[in-house]
N, C-alpha and C positions, 0 to 999 in steps of 0.2 A: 747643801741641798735647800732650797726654797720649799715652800707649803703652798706658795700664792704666784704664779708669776702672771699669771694671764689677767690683762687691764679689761675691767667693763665698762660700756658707754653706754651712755643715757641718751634716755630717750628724749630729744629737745621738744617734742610736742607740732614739727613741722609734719604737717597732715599732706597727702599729696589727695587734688583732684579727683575724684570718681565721677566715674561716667555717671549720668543722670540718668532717672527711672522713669521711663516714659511706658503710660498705661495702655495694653495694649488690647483693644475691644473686643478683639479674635476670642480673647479667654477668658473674657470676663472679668477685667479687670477696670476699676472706675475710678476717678478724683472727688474724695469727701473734706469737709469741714467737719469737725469737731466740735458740735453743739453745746455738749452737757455731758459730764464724767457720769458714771450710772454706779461705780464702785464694784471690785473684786474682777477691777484690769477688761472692766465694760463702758462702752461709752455709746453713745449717741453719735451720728454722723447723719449730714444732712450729704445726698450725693447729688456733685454737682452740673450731671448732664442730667439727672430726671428732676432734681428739688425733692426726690422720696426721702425719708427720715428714716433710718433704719438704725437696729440695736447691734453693735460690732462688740466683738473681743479682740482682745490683744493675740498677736501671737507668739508663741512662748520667746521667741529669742530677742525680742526687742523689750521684754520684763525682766530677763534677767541674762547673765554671762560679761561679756566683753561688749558688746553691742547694746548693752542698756539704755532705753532713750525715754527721757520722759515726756509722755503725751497729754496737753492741757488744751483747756477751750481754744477754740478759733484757731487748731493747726489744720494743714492740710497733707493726708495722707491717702496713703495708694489700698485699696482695696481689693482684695481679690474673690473670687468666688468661690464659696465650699458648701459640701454639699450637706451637710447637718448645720449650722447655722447660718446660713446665709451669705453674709459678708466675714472674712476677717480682714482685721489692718495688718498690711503687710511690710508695708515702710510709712514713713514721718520724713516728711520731708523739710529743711532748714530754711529760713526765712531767704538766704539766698537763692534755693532751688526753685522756692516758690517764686520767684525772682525771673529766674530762668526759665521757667513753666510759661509766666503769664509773656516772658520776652520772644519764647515760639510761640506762641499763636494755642499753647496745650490750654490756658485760663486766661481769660479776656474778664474782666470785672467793670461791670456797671452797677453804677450805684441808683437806686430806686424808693421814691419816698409812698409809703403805705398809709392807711389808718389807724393800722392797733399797735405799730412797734416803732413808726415815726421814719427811722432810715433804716432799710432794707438792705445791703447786700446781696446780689445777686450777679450769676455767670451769665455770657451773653448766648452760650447754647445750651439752658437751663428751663425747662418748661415753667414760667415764673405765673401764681393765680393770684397773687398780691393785687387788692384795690390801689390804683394809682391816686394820688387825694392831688389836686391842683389849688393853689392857696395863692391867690389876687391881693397883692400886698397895696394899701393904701391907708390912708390918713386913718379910717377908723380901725383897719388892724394895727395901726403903729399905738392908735389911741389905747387899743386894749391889752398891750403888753406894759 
């Protein structure tokens, strides 16, 4: 008599493709950047069809379980609408998604030089109030750097 016959396999770590999250405006759902952590799984998101700045929390399954993901500056995630705080983040999406976002036509990125922050980041259907600053390069700017 055996105690053990049945062999277990491991898990090789080969991830299989999922379908991509595409926001869907019917329910209020939007594409944010991640400005500024706020702490206790709160952050900041700037959204990037108005440019409004709004205070998000996490929602509980992307803080904890099997789907743990950690959310840092300058990600971009899917926001949904609720109706006691306003926005929650509802997914995070991977550098390659965002990849796949800006390659259908979801985030188009132009880049924008301001006054107070020098280069600007902004989406190209993003209501943008950034002073545009135009800077005529010649002999006495080159002199003054």
């Amino acid at each position: 008599m055996s105690t053990h016959t049945k062999k277990h396999t491991k898990n090789t770590g080969s991830r299989t493709t999922s379908e991509l999250h595409f926001a869907d405006k019917a329910t209020g759902e939007e594409y944010a950047e991640i400005t500024a952590p706020k702490g206790s799984c709160r952050f900041e998101a700037r959204i990037t069809s108005t440019g409004e700045t709004v205070n998000v929390p996490l929602r509980g399954r992307i803080t904890s379980g099997r789907h743990k993901q950690l959310v840092k500056k300058d990600d971009i995630v899917l926001l949904v609408k609720d109706v006691s705080e306003g926005y929650i983040v509802e997914y995070r999406y991977s550098p390659d998604e965002v990849k796949a976002l800006r390659k259908s036509g979801e985030l188009t990125q132009v880049v924008e030089t301001s006054t107070t922050t020098g280069v600007t980041v902004a989406f190209s259907n993003e209501a943008t109030s950034a002073v545009q600053q135009t800077t005529v390069i010649d002999d006495d700017f080159l002199s003054r750097l």
